[in-house]
C-alpha positions in Angstrom: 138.2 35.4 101.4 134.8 36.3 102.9 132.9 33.8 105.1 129.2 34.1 106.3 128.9 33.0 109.9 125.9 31.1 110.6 125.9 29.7 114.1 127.8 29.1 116.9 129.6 25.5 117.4 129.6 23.6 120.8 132.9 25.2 121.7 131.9 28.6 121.0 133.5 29.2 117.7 131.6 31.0 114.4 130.9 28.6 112.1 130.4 28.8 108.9 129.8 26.6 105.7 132.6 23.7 105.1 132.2 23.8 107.8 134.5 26.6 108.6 135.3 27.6 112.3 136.2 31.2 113.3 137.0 32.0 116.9 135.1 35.0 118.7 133.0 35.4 115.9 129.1 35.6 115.8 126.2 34.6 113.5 125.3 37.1 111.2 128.7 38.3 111.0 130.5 38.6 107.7 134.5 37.8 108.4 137.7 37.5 106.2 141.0 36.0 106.9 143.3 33.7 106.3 141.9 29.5 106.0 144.1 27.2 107.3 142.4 23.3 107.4 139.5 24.3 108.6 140.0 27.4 110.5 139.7 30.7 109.8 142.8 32.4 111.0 144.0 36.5 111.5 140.7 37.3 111.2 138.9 40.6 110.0 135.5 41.3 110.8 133.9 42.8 107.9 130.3 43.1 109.1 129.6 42.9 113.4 126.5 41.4 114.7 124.2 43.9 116.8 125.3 41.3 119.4 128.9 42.0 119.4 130.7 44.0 122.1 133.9 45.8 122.8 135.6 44.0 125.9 136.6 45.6 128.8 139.2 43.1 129.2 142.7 44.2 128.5 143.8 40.5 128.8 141.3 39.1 125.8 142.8 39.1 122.7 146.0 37.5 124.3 144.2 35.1 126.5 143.3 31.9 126.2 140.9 31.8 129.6 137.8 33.4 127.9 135.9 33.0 124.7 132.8 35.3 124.4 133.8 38.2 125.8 133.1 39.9 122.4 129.6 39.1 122.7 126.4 40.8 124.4 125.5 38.9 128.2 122.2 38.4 126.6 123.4 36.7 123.5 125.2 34.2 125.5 122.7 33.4 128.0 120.5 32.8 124.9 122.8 31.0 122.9 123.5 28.5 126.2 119.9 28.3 127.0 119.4 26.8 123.3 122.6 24.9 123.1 120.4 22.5 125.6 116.9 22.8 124.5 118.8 21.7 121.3 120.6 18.4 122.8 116.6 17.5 124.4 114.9 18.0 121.5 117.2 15.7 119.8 115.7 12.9 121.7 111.8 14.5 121.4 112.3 15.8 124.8 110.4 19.2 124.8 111.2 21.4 128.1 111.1 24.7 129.4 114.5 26.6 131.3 112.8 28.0 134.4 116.0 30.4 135.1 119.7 31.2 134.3 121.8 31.8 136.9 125.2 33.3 136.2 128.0 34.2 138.1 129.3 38.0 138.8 132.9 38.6 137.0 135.4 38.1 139.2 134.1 35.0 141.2 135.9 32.5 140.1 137.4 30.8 143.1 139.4 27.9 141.7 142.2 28.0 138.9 144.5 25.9 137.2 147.7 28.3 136.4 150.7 28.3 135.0 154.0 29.6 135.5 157.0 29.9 133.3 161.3 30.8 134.6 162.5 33.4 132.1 165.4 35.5 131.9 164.0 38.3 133.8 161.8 36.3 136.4 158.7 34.8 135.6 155.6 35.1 134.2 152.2 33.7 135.7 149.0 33.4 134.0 146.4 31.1 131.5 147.9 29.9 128.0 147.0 32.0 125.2 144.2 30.9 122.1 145.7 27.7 120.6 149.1 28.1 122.4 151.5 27.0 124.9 153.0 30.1 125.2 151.8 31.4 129.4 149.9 34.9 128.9 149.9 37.5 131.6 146.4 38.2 133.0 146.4 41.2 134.9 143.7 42.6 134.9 141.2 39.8 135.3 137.9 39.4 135.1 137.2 35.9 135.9 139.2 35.4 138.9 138.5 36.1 142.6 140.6 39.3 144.2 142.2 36.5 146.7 143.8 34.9 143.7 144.9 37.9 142.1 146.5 38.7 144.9 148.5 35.9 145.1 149.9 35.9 141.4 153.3 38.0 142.0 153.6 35.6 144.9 153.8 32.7 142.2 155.7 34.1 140.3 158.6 34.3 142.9 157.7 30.9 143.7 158.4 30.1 139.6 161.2 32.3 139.6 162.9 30.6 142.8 162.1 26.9 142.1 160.8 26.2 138.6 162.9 25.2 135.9 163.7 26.8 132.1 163.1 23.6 130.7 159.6 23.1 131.7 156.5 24.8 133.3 154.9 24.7 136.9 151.5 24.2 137.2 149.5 26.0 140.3 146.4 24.8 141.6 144.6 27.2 143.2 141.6 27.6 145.4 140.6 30.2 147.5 138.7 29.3 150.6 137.2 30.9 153.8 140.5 30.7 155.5 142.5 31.4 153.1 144.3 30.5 149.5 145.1 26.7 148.9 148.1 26.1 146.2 149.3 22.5 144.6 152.0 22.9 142.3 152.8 20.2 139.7 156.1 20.0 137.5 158.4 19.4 140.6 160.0 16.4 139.6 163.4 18.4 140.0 162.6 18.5 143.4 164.6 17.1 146.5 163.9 16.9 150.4 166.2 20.1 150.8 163.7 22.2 149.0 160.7 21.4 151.5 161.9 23.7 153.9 162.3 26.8 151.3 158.9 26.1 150.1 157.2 25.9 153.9 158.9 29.3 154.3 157.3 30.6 151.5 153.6 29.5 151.8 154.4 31.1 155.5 156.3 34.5 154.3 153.4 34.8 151.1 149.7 34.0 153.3 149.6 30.4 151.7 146.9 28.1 154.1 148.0 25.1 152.9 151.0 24.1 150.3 151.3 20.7 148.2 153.5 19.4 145.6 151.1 17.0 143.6 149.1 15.4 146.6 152.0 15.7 149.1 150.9 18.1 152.0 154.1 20.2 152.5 152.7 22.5 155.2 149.7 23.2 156.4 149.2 26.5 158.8 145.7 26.9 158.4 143.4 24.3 157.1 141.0 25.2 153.8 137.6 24.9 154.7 134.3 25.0 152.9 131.0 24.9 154.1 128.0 22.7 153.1 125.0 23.4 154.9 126.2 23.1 158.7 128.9 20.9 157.8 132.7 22.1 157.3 134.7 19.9 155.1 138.4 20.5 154.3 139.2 19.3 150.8 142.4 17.4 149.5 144.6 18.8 147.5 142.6 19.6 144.1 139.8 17.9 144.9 137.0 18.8 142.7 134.5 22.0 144.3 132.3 24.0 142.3 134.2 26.9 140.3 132.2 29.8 141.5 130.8 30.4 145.5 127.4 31.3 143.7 127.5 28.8 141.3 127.5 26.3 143.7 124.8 28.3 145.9 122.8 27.9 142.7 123.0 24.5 142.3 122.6 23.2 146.0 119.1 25.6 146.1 118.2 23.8 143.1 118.7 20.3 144.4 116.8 21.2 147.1 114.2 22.4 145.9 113.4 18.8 143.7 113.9 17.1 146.5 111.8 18.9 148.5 109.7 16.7 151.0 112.2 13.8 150.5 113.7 11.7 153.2 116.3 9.4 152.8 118.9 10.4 149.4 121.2 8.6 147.7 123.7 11.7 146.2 125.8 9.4 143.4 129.3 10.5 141.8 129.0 12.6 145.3 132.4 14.2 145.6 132.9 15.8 149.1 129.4 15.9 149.9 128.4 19.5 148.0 125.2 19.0 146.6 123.8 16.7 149.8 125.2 18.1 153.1 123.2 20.8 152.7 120.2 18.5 152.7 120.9 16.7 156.1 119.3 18.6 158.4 115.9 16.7 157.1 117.2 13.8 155.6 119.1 11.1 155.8 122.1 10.6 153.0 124.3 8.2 151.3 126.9 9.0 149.3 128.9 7.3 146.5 131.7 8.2 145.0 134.8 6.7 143.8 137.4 9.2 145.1 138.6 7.7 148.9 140.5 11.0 149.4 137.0 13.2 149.0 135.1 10.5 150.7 137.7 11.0 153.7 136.9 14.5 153.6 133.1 13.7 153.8 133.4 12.0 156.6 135.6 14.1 159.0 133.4 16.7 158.6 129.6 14.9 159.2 132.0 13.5 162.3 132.0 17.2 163.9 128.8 18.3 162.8 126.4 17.9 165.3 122.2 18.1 164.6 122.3 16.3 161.6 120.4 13.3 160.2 122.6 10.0 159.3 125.1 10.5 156.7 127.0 7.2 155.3 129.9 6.7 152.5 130.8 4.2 149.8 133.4 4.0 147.8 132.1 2.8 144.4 132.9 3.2 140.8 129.9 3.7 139.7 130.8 3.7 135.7 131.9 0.2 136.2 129.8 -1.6 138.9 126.5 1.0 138.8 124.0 0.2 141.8 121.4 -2.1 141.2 117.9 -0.4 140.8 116.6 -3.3 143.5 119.1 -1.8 145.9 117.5 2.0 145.4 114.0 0.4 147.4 115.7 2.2 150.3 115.8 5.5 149.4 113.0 8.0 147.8 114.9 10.9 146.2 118.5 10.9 144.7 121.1 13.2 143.2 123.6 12.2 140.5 126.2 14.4 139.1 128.3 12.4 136.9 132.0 13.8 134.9 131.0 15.0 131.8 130.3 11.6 129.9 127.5 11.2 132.2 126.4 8.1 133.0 124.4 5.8 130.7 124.8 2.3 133.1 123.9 4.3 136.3 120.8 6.0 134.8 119.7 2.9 133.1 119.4 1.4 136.6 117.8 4.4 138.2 115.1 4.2 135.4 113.6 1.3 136.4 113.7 1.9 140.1 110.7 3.5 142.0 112.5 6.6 143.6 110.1 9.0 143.5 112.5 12.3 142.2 115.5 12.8 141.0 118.3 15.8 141.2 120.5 15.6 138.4 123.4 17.6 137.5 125.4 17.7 134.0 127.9 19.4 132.7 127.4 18.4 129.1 124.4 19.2 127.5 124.6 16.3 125.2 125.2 13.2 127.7 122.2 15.1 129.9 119.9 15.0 127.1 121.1 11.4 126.5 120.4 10.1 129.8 117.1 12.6 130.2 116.2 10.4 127.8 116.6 7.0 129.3 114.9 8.1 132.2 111.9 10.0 130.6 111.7 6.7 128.6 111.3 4.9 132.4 108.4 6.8 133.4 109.9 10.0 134.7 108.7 13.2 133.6 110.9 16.1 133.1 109.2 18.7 136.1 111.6 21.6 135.4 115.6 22.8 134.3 117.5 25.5 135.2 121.3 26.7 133.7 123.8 27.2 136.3 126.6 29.7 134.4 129.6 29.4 136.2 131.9 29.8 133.4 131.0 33.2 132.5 132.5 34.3 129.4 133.0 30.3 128.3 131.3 28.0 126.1 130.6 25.7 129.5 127.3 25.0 130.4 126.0 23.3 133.6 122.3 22.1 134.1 120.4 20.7 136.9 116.7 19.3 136.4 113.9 17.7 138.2 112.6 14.4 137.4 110.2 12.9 139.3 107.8 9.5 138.6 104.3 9.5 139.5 
């Protein structure tokens, strides 16, 4: 059975009519294979797209980390690009991408892993397409050289203390002073095995070792910086996947709220997006997480040269701030999870701050709450797409909204 694919959905996936969804398959393309519900499966590609590609990943057809490797850098930076002009456009929101920045291959600095006991050791990796099965990913081109330096470490680790009924889970982040690693699926655990896994975070380079948020040792702290400000994150606290990514996104910010004072930086986290803003202006920061708040704080407390930076904890999904509470401030920066945030926008378009940073990861609630704003009076100045994901269907945005 021959299918003919005519457009990419939202996760990446050919589709064609039914609708029909083919992995790694492009429009254009003419495919047969076997249909199972609603997806195409063993599939034969019958006529390519110009856009396709060979990968140069070994790991791709195995691994379930990447999805578009198959297709041409220009094609995806396209097909991203108009994935959003697509979700505005929905609401009569007519804009122009200014840039596309995307991250180098092998930049990814954080990773969620997974490790699985087997007869012969262990096996750390990603899950394949569709499966729980784990997937060995050497070589890789996603992740940093720290990390991939680390993997045979974790697998001893798995192989030592992990269990053949279940799997481990590694949280990993490399930082300037080293590799960071929280491993869930412990439950097994007792008090005698704290001392075996000290030793090995110490024997294997490990900066910092938790089991779920449980510090377990600690011989050199994680670090990132922000601007002049060093801030050590708790265990898995949320950073930005990619070094330049976040680069990216902090130059952005700044440059919409260019010439403003006093910030309010909403669904904050540790501070990422507004430290680097301090040196000129004064910041508040909100955010519902106590631990990255905590984090925040102990490092604008040894940072020295900097304007006034204040925390609240808040949840701002369910008690959003009152637009007659914004009269203080004159620029802000929201980047909400990826549902966005409808209450909080609704509240910020009707208040007088003059711009507005905002940050999405989901081109659909951006568009959604572009909208409530635009309808407020703000104009949509400029976007840009931040590719950190490279090789994935993710796509992050920041834009510049400003009332006159």
């Amino acid at each position: 059975m021959e299918f003919k694919i005519e457009r990419l959905g939202h996760l990446g996936d050919g589709l064609a009519t039914g609708p029909v969804f083919a992995a790694r398959t492009l429009p254009g393309e003419t495919v047969s294979g076997d249909l199972i519900g609603n997806r195409l499966e063993n599939i034969r590609i019958v006529e390519p797209s110009e856009q396709r590609i060979s990968s140069d990943c070994s790991a791709f057809k195995r691994c379930g980390g990447c999805a578009m490797h198959h297709a041409h850098p220009d094609f995806v930076a396209n097909w991203k690009q108009g994935v959003l002009i697509h979700a505005l456009g929905a609401h009569g929101i007519k804009a122009q991408i200014q840039a596309i920045q995307t991250s180098p291959q092998n930049s990814r600095r954080r990773a969620k892993l997974s490790g699985k006991r087997t007869k012969k050791g262990a096996t750390v990796g990603f899950f394949g397409k569709a499966s729980e099965i784990v997937q060995t990913i050497e070589p890789c081109k996603v992740l940093v050289p720290a990390i991939m330096a680390i993997i045979p470490s974790l697998e001893k680790f798995t192989a030592q203390f992990g269990s053949r009924k279940g799997l481990l889970g590694f949280w990993v982040l490399s930082t300037s002073t080293g590799i960071d690693v929280s491993v869930d699926g412990m439950e097994h655990q007792s008090q005698s095995d704290l001392g075996p896994f000290a030793e090995w975070a110490r024997l294997n380079g490990i900066a910092r070792l938790s089991v779920g948020n449980q510090i377990i040792c600690e011989h050199q702290a994680p670090w990132l910086t922000f601007g002049q400000v060093k801030v050590s994150p708790p265990p898995r606290g949320f950073t930005q996947a990619t070094l330049q990514g976040e680069s990216a996104l902090q130059g952005a910010v700044a440059r919409a709220l260019n010439g403003v004072d006093a910030i309010i930086d909403l669904f904050s986290g540790m501070g990422t997006l507004g430290l680097p803003l301090v040196e000129v202006s004064t910041l508040h920061c909100v955010e519902n997480d106590e631990d990255l708040l905590d984090a925040l704080a102990h490092g604008v407390r040894h940072t020295q040269g900097i304007k006034k930076v204040t925390t609240e904890k808040r949840d701002l999904f369910q008690n959003p701030i009152n637009h007659t509470d914004l009269v203080n401030y004159n620029g802000a920066i929201i980047d909400p999870p990826r549902a966005g945030a409808e209450q909080q926008v609704r509240q910020i378009a009707q208040s007088q701050l003059s711009d507005i940073a905002m940050v999405s990861c989901n081109p659909v609630s951006f568009a959604r709450d572009a909208n409530l704003l635009v309808e407020g009076g703000y104009s949509l100045k400029w976007m840009e797409v931040v590719d950190q994901f490279r090789w994935s269907s993710h796509i992050e945005v920041v834009a510049h909204f400003s009332k006159n």
